[in-house]
C-alpha positions in Angstrom: -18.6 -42.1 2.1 -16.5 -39.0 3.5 -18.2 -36.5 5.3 -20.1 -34.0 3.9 -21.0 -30.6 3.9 -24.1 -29.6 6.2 -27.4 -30.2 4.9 -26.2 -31.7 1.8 -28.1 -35.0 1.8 -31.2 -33.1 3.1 -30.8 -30.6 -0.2 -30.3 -33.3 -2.1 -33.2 -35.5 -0.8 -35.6 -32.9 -1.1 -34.5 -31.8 -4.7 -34.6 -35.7 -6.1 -38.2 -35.6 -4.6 -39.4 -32.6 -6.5 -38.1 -34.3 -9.9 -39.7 -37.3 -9.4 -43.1 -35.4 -8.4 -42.8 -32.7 -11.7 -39.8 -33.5 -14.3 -38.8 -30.6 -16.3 -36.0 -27.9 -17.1 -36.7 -26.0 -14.1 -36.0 -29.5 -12.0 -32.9 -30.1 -14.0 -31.6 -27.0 -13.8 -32.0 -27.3 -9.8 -30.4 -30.9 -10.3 -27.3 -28.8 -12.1 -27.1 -26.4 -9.6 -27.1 -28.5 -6.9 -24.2 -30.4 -8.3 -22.4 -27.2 -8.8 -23.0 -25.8 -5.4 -21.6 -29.9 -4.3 -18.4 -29.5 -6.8 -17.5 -25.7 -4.9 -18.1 -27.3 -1.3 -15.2 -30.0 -2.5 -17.7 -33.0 -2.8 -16.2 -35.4 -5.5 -17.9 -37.5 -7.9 -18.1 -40.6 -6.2 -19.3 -39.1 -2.7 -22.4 -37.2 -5.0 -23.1 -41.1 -6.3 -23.1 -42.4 -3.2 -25.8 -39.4 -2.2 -27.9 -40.3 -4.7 -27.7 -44.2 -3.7 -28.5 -43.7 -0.4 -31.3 -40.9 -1.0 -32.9 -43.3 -3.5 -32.9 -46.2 -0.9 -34.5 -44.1 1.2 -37.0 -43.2 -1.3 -37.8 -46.6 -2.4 -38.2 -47.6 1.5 -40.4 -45.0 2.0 -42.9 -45.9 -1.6 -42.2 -47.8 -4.6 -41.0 -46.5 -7.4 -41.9 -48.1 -10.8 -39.5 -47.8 -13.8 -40.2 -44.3 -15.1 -39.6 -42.9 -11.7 -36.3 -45.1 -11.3 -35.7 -43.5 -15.1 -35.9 -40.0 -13.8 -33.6 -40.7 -10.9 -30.6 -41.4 -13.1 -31.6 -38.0 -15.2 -31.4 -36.3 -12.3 -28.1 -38.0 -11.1 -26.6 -37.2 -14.7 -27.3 -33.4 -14.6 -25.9 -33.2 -10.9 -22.7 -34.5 -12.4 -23.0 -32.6 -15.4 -21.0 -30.1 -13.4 -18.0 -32.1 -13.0 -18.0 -33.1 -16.5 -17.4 -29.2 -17.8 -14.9 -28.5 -15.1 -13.0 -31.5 -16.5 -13.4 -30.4 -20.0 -12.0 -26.7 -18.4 -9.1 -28.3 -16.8 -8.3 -30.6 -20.4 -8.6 -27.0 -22.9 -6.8 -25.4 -20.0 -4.4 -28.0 -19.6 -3.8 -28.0 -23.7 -3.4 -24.5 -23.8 -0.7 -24.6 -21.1 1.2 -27.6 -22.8 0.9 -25.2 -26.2 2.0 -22.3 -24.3 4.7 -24.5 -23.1 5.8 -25.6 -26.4 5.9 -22.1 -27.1 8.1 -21.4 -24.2 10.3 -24.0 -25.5 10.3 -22.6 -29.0 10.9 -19.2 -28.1 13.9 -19.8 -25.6 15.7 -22.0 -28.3 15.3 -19.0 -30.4 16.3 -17.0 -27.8 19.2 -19.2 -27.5 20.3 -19.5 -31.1 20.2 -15.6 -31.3 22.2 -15.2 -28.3 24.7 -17.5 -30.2 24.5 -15.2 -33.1 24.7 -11.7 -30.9 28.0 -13.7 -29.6 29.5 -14.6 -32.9 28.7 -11.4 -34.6 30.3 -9.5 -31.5 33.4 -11.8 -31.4 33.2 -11.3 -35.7 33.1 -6.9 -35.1 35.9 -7.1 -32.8 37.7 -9.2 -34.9 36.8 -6.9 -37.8 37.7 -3.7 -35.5 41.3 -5.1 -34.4 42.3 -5.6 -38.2 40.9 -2.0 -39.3 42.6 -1.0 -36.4 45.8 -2.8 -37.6 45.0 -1.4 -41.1 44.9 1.7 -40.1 48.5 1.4 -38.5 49.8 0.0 -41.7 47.9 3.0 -43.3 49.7 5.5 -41.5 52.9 3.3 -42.1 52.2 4.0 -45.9 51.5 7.3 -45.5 54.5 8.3 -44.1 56.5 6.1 -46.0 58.1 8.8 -48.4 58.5 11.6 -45.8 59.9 9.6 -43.3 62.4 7.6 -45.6 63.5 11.7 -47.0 63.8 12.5 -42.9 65.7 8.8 -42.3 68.0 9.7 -45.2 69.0 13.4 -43.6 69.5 11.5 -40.0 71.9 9.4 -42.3 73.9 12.4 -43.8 74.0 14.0 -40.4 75.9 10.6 -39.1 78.1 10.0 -42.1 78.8 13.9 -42.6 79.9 14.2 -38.9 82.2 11.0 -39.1 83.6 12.2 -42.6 84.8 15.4 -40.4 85.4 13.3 -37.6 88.2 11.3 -39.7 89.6 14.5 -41.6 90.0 16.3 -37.8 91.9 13.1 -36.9 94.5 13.1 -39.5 95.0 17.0 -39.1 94.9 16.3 -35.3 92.1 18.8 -34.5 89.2 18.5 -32.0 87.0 16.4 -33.2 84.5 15.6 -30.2 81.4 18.1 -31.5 81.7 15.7 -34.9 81.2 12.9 -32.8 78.5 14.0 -30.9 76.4 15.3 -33.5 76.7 11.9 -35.5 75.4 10.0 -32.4 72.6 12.4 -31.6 72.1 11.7 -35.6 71.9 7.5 -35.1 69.9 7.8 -31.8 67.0 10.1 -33.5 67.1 7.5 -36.2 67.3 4.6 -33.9 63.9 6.3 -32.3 61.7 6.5 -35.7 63.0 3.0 -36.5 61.3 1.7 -33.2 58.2 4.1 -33.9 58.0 2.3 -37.5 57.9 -1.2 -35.8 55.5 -0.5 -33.4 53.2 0.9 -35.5 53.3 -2.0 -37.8 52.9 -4.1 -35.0 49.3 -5.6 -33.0 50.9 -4.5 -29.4 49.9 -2.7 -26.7 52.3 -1.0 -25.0 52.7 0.4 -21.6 52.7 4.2 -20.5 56.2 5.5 -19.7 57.4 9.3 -18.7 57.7 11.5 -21.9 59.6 14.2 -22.2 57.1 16.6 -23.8 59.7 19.3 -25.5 61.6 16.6 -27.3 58.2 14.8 -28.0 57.5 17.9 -29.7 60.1 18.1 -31.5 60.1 15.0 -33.1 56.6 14.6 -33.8 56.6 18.1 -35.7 59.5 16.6 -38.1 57.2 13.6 -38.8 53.9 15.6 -39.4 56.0 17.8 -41.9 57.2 14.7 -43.4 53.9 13.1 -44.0 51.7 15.9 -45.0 51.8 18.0 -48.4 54.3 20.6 -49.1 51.0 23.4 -49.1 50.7 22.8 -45.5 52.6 25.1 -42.9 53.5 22.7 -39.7 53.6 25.2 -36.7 54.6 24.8 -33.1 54.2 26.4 -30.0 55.4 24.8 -26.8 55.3 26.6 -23.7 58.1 27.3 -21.6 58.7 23.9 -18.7 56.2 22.3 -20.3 55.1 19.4 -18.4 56.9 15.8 -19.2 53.7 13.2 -19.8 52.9 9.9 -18.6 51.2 8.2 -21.4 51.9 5.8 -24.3 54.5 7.6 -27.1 53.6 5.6 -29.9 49.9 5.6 -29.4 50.4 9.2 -29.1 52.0 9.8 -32.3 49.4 7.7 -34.0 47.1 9.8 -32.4 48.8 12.9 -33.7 49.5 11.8 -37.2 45.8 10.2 -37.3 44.6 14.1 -36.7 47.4 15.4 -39.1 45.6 13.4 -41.8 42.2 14.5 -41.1 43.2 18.3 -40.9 45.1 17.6 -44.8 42.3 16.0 -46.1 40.1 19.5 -44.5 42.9 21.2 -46.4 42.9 20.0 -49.8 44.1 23.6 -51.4 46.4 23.8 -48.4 46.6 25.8 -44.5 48.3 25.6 -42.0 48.5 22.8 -39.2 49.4 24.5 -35.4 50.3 22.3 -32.8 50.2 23.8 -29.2 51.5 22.5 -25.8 50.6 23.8 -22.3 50.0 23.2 -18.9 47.1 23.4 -17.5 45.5 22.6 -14.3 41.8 21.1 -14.8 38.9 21.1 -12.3 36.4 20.1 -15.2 33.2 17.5 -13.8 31.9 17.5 -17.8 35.3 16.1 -18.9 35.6 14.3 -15.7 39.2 15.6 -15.0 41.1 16.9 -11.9 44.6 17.8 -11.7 48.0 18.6 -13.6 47.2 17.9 -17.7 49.3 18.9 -20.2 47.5 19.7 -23.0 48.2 19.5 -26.5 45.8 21.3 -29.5 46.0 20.2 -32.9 44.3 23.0 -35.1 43.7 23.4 -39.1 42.4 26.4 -41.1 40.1 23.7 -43.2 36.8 23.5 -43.7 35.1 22.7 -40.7 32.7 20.6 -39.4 29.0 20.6 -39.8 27.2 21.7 -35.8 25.0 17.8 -36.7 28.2 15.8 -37.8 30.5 17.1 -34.7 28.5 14.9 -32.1 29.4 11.8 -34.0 32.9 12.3 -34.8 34.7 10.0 -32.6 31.9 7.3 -33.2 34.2 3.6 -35.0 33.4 3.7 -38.4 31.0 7.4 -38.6 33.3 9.0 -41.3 32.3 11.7 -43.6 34.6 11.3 -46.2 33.8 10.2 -49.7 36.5 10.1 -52.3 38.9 8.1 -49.7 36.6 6.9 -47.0 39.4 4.7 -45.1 38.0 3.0 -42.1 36.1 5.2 -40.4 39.0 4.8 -37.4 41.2 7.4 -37.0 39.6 9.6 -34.3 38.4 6.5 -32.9 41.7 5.9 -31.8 42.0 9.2 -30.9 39.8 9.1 -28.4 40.1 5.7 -26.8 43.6 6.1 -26.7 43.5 9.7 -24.4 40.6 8.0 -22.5 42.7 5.0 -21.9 45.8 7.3 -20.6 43.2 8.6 -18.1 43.0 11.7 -20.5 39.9 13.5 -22.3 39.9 15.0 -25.9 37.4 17.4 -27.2 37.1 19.0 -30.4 35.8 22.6 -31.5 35.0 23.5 -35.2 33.7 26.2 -36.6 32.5 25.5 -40.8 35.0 27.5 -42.9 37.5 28.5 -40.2 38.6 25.4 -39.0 38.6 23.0 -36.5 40.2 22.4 -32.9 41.2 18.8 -31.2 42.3 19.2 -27.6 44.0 16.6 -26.2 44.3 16.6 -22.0 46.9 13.9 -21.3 47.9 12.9 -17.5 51.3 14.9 -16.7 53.9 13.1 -14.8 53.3 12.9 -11.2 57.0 13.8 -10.3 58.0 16.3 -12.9 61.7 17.0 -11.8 62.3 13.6 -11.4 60.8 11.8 -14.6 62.6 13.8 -17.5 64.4 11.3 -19.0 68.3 12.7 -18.5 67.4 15.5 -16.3 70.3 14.9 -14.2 73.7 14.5 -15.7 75.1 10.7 -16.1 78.1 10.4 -13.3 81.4 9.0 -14.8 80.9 5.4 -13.6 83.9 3.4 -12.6 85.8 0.7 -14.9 83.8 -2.8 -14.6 85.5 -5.9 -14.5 84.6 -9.6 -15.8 85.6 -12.0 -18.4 82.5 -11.5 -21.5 82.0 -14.0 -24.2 80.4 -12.0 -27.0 78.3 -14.1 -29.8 77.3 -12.7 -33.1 76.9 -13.6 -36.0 77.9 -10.3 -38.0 81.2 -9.9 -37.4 81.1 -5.7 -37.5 78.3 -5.7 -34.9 80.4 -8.1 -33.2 83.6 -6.3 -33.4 81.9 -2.4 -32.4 79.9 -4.3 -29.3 83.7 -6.2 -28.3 85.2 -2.2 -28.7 82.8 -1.0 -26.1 83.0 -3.4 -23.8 87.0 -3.5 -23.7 86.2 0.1 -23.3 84.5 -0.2 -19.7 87.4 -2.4 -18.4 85.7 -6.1 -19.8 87.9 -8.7 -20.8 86.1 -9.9 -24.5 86.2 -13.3 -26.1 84.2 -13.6 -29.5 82.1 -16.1 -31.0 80.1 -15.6 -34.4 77.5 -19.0 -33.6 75.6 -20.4 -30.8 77.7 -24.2 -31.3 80.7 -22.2 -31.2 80.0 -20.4 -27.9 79.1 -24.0 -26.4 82.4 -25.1 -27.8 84.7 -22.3 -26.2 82.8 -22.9 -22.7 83.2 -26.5 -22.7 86.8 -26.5 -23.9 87.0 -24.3 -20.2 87.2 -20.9 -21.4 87.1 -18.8 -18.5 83.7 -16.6 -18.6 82.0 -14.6 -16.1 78.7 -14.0 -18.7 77.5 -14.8 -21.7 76.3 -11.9 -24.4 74.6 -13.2 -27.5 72.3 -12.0 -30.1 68.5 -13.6 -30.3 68.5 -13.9 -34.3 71.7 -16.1 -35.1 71.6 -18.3 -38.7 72.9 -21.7 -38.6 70.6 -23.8 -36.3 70.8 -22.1 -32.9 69.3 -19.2 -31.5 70.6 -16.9 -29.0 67.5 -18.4 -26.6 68.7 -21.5 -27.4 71.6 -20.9 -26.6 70.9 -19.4 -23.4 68.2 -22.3 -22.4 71.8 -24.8 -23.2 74.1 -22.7 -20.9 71.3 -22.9 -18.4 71.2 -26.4 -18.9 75.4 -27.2 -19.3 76.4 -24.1 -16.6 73.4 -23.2 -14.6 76.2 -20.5 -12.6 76.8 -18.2 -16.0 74.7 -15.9 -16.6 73.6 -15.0 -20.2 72.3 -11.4 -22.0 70.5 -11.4 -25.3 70.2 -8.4 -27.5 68.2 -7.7 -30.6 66.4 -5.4 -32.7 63.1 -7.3 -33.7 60.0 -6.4 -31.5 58.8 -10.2 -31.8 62.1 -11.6 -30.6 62.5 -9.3 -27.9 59.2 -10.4 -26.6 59.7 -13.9 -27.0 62.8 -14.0 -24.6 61.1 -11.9 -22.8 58.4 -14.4 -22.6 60.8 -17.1 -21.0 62.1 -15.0 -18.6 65.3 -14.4 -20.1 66.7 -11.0 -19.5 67.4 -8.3 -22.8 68.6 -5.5 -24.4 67.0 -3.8 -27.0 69.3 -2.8 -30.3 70.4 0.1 -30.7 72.0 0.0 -26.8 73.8 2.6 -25.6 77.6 1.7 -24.0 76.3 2.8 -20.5 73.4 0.8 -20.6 74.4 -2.0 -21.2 77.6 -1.7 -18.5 74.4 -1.4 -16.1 72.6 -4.5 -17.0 75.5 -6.5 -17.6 77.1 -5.7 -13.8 73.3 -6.0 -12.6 73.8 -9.6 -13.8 77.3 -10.0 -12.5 76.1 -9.2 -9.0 73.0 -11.1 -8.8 75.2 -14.1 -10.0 77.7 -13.7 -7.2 77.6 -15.6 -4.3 
């Protein structure tokens, strides 16, 4: 038997002898008790039997005990481990309850599971459902300006077969005929410009901030809001004078600018007057978060206005008020990531049946004088040299790009498929770089093409050209250098000699 606590066995002794002398509750109880007091003190079951064995020995040394007496003895051993019995049945409900609560543990994190699951699918599903509103509302500008722009597209179209009609009549009466000229480019390249702008938008691209110069900007986004708004609406500018070029994202911008057109004709449905205004303005502003050169641009409508409750919620995805033509809830959602995004803030002021105010504060160019896009004037370049296979399949592209390239002192061999490029270089026709288009029918691509010069004549180098967004980035992709169509003559001298260099040993 293990040692036990002082004065145990005497307790014990003394307590069996008082139940055999006078049984009873009160001698139970004491029996109970003393077992308790034996469980506390850390006195296990089989130590408190071996207690009673040896106190009952003693008795029964010390007198005899007949079988009544022996009877009692057990009673009395019974109730001292009566104790231990109800701390066992404790420790089993306790023990049942923690295996429930444990169940419950387990049911509840596999529900916890399941709806982080669902919070994960419905969060991939919104942002799936946000990137084709998004890409609905692109399309919806796209149809909105549809009419307008094809009306503006047509005018660019007259400018550059008016101008070449004069052009050709100046020739034959051999008059100057170099303004004509002039004009009709200036004509191609503003149309070349909304062409891009009409991909883009229809496109699911992000695309990178450049240097804009904010005048021209002007310009050109005034012609399109007159296009795609009603004829009841007055389009007014004001720029100020050395306005600030910006470094942000055009075509986001525009979208931006044509999403808050919309909103300010639909506050206008009997008609206003839309005022865009550009300034400079140096911010210091810890609400807006903003320090330093902004130019900023305030789109403002003499609508209806907006309610004081509503104006909190106005740039919130999907919080639209309008009824009869809803749309996506989207538009100055946009509006606002995008300027965020550009490092920018927007705010809006409106005041119910005067009107309302955006303001747009978008980064300015760090280097002003040196960022505006033909700032300085182009020097005359000298003549280039190099022997140029040209491959396209329409024959008039082909002929105008062979024209310019004769023009900067190239020496130009033509080809109108990839196979019949292959064919001219290996029957040995002397090239120094290969120019093809990407999108060529009859089986090979200009990327093709270029991956089989690599392959045949890794020396040549190769330049594709083409006007589809999705082409351009898939040559891109592989590393293949491009031009984008339209090109101007003097850019692509540049990035054709840049090729001619880097390819000479």
């Amino acid at each position: 038997m293990n040692a036990l606590p002082s004065g145990l066995s005497v307790l014990y002794i003394s307590a069996l002898r008082a139940h055999l002398a006078e049984t009873g509750e009160n001698a139970l109880n004491q029996a109970y008790e003393l077992g308790r007091t034996a469980l506390g003190d850390g006195v296990s079951v089989l130590d408190l039997v071996f207690l009673h064995h040896n106190s009952l020995s003693k008795l029964m040394l010390e007198q005899r005990l007949d079988e009544v007496e022996l009877r009692l003895a057990g009673e009395f051993l019974a109730e001292c481990l009566c104790a231990y019995d109800m701390a066992l049945r404790g420790y089993q409900e306790t023990n049942a309850r923690l295996f429930e609560a444990n169940a419950d543990l387990r049911r509840a994190t596999n529900a916890v599971g399941s709806a982080h699951q669902a919070l994960k699918a419905e969060v991939l599903e919104r942002e799936r459902a946000e990137e084709a509103l998004l890409h609905a509302k692109k399309l919806q500008a796209i149809g909105l300006l549809a009419g307008g722009v094809a009306h503006h597209f047509n005018n660019l179209l007259l400018v550059v077969i008016g101008n070449l009609d004069l052009a050709m009549r100046r020739i034959k009466a051999g008059d100057e005929m170099e303004r004509f000229l002039v004009a009709a480019r200036h004509g191609a390249e503003r149309g070349a410009q909304v062409t891009r702008q009409l991909l883009t938008f229809s496109r699911q691209q992000k695309l990178e901030a450049k240097v804009v110069d904010t005048a021209a900007w002007a310009a050109d986004i005034a012609s399109l809001l007159e296009s795609a708004l009603r004829g009841d609406i007055l389009v007014e500018t004001d720029v100020a004078t050395s306005v600030w070029p910006m470094h942000i994202d055009p075509v986001q911008l525009d979208l931006a600018i044509l999403n808050l057109g919309v909103n300010a004709r639909d506050a206008m449905p009997t008609g206003g007057v839309l005022h865009l205004s550009i300034t400079n303005r140096q911010v210091d502003d810890e609400r807006l978060s903003l320090r330093g050169g902004y130019v900023v641009i305030e789109v403002r409508d003499t609508g209806g206005g907006v309610a004081p409750d509503v104006l909190p919620r106005v740039f919130e995805p999907f919080f639209t008020t309008k009824t009869a033509d809803p749309g996506t809830g989207l538009g100055l959602s946009q509006v606002h990531g995008f300027v965020n995004q550009s490092g920018g803030a927007v705010e809006m002021e409106s005041v119910v049946g005067q009107g309302t105010t955006v303001r747009l504060y978008l980064p300015a160019a760090a280097n002003i004088a040196a960022t505006i896009p033909g700032s300085e004037p182009a020097a005359v370049a000298p003549a280039s040299s190099g022997r140029l296979l040209v491959v396209d399949d329409d024959v008039d592209v082909a002929d105008v790009a062979a024209e310019l390239l004769q023009g900067c002192g190239y020496s130009v061999q033509l080809a109108h498929r990839g196979q019949g490029a292959l064919d001219l270089l290996k029957a040995g026709e002397p090239v120094d770089l290969v120019f093809s288009d990407v999108m060529m029918p009859g089986g090979m691509s200009g990327i093709q093409l270029a991956h089989e010069v690599h392959r045949r004549f890794p020396a040549l180098p190769i330049l594709l050209t083409t006007g589809y967004s999705d082409a351009m980035a898939g040559a891109a992709a592989e590393g293949l250098p491009v031009i984008t169509k339209p090109y101007r003559v003097e850019d692509l001298r540049v990035r054709i000699d840049q090729l001619l260099k880097a390819g000479d040993p």
